[in-house]
C-alpha positions in Angstrom: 37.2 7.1 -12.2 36.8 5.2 -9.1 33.0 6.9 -7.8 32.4 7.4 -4.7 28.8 7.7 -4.7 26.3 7.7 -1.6 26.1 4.9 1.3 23.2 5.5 2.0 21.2 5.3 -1.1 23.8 2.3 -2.1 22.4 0.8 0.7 18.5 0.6 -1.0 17.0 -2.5 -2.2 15.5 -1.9 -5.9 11.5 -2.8 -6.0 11.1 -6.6 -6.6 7.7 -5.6 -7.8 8.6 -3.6 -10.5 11.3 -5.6 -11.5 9.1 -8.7 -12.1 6.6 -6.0 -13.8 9.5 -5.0 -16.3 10.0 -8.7 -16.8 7.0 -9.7 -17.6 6.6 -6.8 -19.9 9.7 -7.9 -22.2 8.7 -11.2 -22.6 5.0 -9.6 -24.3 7.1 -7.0 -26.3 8.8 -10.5 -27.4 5.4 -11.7 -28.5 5.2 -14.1 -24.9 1.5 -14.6 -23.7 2.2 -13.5 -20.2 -0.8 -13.6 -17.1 0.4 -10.6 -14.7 -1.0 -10.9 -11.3 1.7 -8.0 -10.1 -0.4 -5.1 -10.2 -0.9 -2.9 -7.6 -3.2 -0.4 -9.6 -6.6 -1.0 -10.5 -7.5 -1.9 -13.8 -10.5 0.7 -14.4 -10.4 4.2 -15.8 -10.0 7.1 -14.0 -14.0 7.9 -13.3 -15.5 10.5 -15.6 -16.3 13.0 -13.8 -12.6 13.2 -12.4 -11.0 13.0 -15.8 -13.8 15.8 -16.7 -12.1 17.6 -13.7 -8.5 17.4 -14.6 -9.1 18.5 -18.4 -11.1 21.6 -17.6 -8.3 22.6 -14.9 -5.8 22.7 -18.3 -8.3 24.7 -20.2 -9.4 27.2 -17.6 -5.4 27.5 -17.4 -5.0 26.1 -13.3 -1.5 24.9 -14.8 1.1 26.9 -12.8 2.3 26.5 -9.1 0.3 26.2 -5.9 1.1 26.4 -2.7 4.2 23.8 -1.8 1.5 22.1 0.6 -1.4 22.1 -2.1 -4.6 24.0 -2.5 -6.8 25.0 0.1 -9.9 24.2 -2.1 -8.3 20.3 -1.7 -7.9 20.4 1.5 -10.9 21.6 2.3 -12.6 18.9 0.4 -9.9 16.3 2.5 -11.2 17.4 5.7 -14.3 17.2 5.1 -13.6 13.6 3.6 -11.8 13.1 7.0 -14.9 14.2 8.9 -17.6 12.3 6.4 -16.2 8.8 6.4 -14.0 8.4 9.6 -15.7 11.2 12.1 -11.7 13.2 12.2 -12.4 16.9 12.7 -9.0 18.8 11.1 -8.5 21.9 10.0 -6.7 22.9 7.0 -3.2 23.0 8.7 -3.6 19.7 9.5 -3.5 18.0 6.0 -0.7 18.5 3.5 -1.0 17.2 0.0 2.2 15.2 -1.7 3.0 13.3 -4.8 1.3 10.1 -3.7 1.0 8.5 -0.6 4.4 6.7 -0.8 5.9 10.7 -1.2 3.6 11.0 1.8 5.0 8.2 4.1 8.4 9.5 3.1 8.2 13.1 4.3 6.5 12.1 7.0 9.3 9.5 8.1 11.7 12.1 7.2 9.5 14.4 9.9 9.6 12.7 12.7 13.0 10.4 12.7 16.3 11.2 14.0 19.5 9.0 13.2 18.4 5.2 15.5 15.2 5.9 15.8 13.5 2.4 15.3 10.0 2.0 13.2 8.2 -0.8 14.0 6.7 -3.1 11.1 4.9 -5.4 10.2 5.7 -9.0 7.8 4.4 -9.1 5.6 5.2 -5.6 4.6 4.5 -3.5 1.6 8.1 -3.4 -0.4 8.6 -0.1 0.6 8.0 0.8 4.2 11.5 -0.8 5.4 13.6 1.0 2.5 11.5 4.4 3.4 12.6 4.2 6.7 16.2 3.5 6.0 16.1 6.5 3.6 15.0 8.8 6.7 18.0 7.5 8.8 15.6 5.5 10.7 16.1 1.6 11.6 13.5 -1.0 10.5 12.0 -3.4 13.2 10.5 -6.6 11.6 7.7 -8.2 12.9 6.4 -11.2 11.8 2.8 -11.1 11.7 1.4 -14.6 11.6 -1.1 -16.2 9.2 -3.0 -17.5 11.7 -3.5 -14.3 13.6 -5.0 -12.7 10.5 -1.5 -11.4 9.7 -2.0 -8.3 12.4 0.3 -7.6 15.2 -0.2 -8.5 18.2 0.4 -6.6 21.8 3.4 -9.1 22.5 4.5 -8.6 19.5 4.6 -4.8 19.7 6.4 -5.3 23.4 8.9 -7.8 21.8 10.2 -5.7 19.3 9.4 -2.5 21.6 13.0 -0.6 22.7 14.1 2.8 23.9 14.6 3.7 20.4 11.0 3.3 19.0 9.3 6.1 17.6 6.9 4.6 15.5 4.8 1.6 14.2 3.4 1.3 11.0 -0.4 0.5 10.7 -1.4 -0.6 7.1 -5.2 -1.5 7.1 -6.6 -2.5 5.0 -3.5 -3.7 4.3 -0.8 -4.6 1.0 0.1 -7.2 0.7 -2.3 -9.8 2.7 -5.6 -7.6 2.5 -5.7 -7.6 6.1 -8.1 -5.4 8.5 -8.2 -5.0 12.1 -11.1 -4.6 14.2 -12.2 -2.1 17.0 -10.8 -3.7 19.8 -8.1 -4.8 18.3 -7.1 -1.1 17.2 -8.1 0.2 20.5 -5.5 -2.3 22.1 -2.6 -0.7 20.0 -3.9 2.7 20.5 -3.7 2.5 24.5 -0.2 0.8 23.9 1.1 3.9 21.8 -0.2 6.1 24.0 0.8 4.3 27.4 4.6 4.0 25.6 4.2 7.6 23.3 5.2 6.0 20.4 3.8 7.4 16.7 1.1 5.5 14.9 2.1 5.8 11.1 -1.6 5.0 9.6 -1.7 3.9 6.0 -4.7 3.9 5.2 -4.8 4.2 0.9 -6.8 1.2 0.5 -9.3 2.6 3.2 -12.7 2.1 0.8 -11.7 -1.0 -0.9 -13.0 -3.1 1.6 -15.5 -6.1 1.2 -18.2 -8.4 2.6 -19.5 -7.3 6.5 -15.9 -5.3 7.0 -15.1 -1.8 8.0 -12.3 0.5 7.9 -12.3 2.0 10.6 -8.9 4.8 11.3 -7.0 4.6 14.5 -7.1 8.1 14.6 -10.8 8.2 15.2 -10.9 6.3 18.6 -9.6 9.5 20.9 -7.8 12.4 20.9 -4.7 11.1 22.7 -3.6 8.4 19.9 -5.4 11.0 17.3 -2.1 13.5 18.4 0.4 10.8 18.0 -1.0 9.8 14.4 -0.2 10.4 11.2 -2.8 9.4 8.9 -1.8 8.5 5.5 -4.2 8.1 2.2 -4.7 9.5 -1.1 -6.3 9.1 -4.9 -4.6 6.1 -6.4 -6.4 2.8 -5.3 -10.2 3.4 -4.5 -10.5 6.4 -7.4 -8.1 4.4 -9.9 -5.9 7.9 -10.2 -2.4 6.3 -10.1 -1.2 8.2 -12.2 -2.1 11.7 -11.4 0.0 11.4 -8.4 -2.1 12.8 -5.2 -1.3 11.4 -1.7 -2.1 13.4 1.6 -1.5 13.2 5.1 -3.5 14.8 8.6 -1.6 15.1 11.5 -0.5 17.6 14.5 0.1 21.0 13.3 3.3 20.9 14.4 4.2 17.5 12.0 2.5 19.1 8.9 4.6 22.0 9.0 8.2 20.2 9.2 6.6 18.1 6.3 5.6 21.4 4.4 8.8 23.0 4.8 10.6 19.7 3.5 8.4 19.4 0.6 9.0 22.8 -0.4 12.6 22.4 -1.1 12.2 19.0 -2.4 9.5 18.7 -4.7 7.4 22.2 -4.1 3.9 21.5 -5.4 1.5 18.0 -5.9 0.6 18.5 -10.0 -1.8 21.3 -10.4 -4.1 20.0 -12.1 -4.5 16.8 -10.5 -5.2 18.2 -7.3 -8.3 20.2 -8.9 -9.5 16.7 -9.8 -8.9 15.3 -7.2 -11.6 18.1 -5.5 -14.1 16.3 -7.9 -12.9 13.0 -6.6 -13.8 13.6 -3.0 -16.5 15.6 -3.5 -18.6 13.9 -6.4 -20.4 10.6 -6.1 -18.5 7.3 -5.3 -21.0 4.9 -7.7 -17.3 4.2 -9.8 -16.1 3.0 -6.8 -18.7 0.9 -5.8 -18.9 -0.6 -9.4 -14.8 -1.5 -8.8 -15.8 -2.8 -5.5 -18.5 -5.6 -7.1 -15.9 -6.7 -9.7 -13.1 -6.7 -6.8 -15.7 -8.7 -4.8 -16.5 -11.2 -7.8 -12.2 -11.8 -8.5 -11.4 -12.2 -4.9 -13.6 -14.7 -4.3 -12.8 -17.3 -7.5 -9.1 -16.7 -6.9 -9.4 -17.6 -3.2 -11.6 -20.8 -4.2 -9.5 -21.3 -7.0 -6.2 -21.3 -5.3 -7.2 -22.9 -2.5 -8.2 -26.3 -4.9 -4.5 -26.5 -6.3 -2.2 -29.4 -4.5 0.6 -27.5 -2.3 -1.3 -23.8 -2.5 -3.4 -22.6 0.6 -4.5 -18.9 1.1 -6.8 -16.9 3.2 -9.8 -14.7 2.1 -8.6 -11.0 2.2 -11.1 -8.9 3.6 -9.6 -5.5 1.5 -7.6 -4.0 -0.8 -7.1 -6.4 -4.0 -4.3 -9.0 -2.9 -4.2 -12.5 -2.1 -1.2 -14.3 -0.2 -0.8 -17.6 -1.4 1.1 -19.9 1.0 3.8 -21.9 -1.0 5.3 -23.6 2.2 4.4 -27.1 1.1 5.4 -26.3 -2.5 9.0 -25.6 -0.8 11.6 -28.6 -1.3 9.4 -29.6 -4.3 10.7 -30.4 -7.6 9.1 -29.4 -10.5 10.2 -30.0 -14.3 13.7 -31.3 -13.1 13.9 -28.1 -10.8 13.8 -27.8 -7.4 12.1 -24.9 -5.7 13.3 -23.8 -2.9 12.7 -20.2 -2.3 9.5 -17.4 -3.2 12.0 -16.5 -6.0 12.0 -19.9 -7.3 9.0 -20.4 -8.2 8.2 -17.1 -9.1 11.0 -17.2 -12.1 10.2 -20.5 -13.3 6.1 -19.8 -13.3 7.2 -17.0 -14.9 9.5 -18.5 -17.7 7.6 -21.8 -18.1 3.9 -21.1 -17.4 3.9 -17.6 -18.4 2.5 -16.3 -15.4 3.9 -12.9 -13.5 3.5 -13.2 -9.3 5.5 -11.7 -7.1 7.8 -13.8 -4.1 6.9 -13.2 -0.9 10.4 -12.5 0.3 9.7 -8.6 -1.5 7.3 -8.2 1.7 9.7 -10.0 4.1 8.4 -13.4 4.0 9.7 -16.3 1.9 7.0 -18.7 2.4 4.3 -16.5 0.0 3.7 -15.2 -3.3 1.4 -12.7 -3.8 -1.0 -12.5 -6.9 -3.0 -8.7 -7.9 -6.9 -9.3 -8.4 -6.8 -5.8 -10.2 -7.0 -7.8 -13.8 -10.4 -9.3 -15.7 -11.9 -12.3 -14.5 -11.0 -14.2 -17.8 -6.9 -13.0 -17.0 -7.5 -14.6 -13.8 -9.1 -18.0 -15.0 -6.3 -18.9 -17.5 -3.8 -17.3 -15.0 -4.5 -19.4 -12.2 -5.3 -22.6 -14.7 -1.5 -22.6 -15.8 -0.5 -22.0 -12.1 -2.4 -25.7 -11.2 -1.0 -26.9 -14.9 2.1 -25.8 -14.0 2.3 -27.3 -10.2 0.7 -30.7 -11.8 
């Protein structure tokens, strides 16, 4: 039978991520001593208390449906997260509760796009944001956001790619993959440009508390209530409380956004997992000293892999400032040979550190540029030594 299955969806790049992840995992199942530096989890238990949370849900039976939009005990505890740590004031029908913050960014794309609309975004990207967009019948505007400039746009980058057919940029910060944060003024720049050209500010903000040194997150939204109207604020449970998989992501935004977004959601996927949202109350709402313990050993990783990296011949990166990435700039690895091979693309040398040194990174071109790899400090110290020690090997 000759299928004639859908264009669009045909038309979606598989994760690169996850296929280096399932890589690396056959080779261990084969007995292989792989180093993966492709997580984007953390590598710490749920906390306690949360777990606590989640297991008396199942006993005291909170196991059935909720509301499609999730329970107003969670979002009461997300608004007043909103109003704690960023000064947002919303009200519950403001903030609807998803499968993750990656179901999040898709309803909310699906929301607010109309066939041609343009989303601007940024390269580096996360792997996803340009595929999301397609899905939502949207067209992806690339940006590339240099190293030098701290990897953030700037205003004449947002006018260059800026057409009657944006709708939206995308504002990840702190940010996947470069660890990436903007400042103040630099956020008040492309608030006044949003607002002077009404275009949507798509806020990712999931990495929001894993930020180090003299740093701060601080949310677009926050600055006034002109660009707080025109964006959609994006976060959830998996990175800072190590709940990947219990599947909680939420977004605040306009009334009027939230309820296209719960009306989709009903049809699609109807509820967030009960229980999970319950502990994810606990999350918000209990202490954050499991978070600040991740945030010392995050601290402690970053900085030897930076130092370390930084000491190999051809390797170069900048200190990330969040989140628990590190770009490594392979450009004068490029055109190298190596072992009788040549590399000559992110991919390259991605497959052969993988098949020779035993080492899983991920290329660069996954997040729109070819002239990186990107390597997870969400693994042990020790994981990161030998790691990085058959990287220089390797390169040598």
């Amino acid at each position: 039978m000759n299928f004639k299955l859908s264009r669009k969806i045909s038309s979606i790049s598989p994760s690169v991520t996850l296929e280096i992840t399932a890589k690396a995992k056959q080779m261990k199942s084969d007995g292989i001593d792989v180093i993966g530096f492709g997580a984007g989890e953390p590598d710490f238990k749920t906390p306690k208390n949360i777990r606590e949370a989640g297991i008396n849900a199942i006993k005291e039976g909170k196991t059935g449906y909720t509301a499609a939009s999730g329970i107003m005990e969670l979002k009461n505890a997300i608004c007043n997260k909103l109003k704690r740590d960023n000064n947002l004031e919303y009200s519950s029908k403001n903030i609807i509760i998803s499968d993750g913050a990656k179901h999040s960014l898709f309803n909310a794309l699906l929301a607010i796009l109309n066939p041609g609309d343009e989303v601007i975004i940024p390269v580096p990207y996360w792997v996803s944001y340009p595929e999301l967009v397609k899905l939502a019948d949207g067209t992806p505007v690339e940006v590339k956001t240099p190293e030098n400039n701290g990897f953030k746009y700037s205003i004449d980058d947002l006018n260059s790619a800026l057409s009657d057919k944006t709708k939206a940029i995308i504002l990840n910060s702190p940010s996947n993959p470069t660890g990436t944060i903007y400042t103040k003024s630099e956020l008040e720049d492309i608030a006044k440009w949003a607002v002077e050209n009404e275009i949507f500010v798509i806020s990712d903000e999931i990495y929001e508390k894993l930020v180090y040194d003299d740093n701060k997150h601080i949310s677009i939204a926050e600055l006034n209530d002109q660009i707080k109207t025109q964006t959609i604020v994006i976060n959830g449970m998996s990175k800072a409380y190590a709940m990947t998989g219990w599947r909680i992501g939420y977004t605040a935004a306009h009334e009027d956004i939230i309820k296209l977004m719960s009306n989709l959601q009903s049809h699609s996927t109807s509820n967030p997992p009960s229980m999970s949202q319950y502990a994810s109350v606990e999350g918000l709402n209990g202490n954050e000293e499991a978070i600040n313990e991740m945030i010392k050993h995050f601290i402690e990783r970053r900085n030897y892999m930076v130092d370390k990296i930084n000491s190999i011949e051809y390797l170069t990166c900048k200190k990330p400032k969040g989140a628990f990435y590190v770009m490594a700039n392979i450009r004068d690895l490029k055109g190298k040979t190596v072992k009788g091979k040549v590399i000559e693309s992110s991919m390259d040398l991605v497959n052969l550190l993988l098949e020779e040194a035993h080492v899983a990174v991920v290329p660069g071109i996954a997040f729109g540029d070819d002239d990186y790899i990107r390597l997870s400090y969400a693994t042990s110290l020790d994981n990161i030594k030998e790691g990085l020690k058959r990287i220089e090997e390797y390169i040598k």
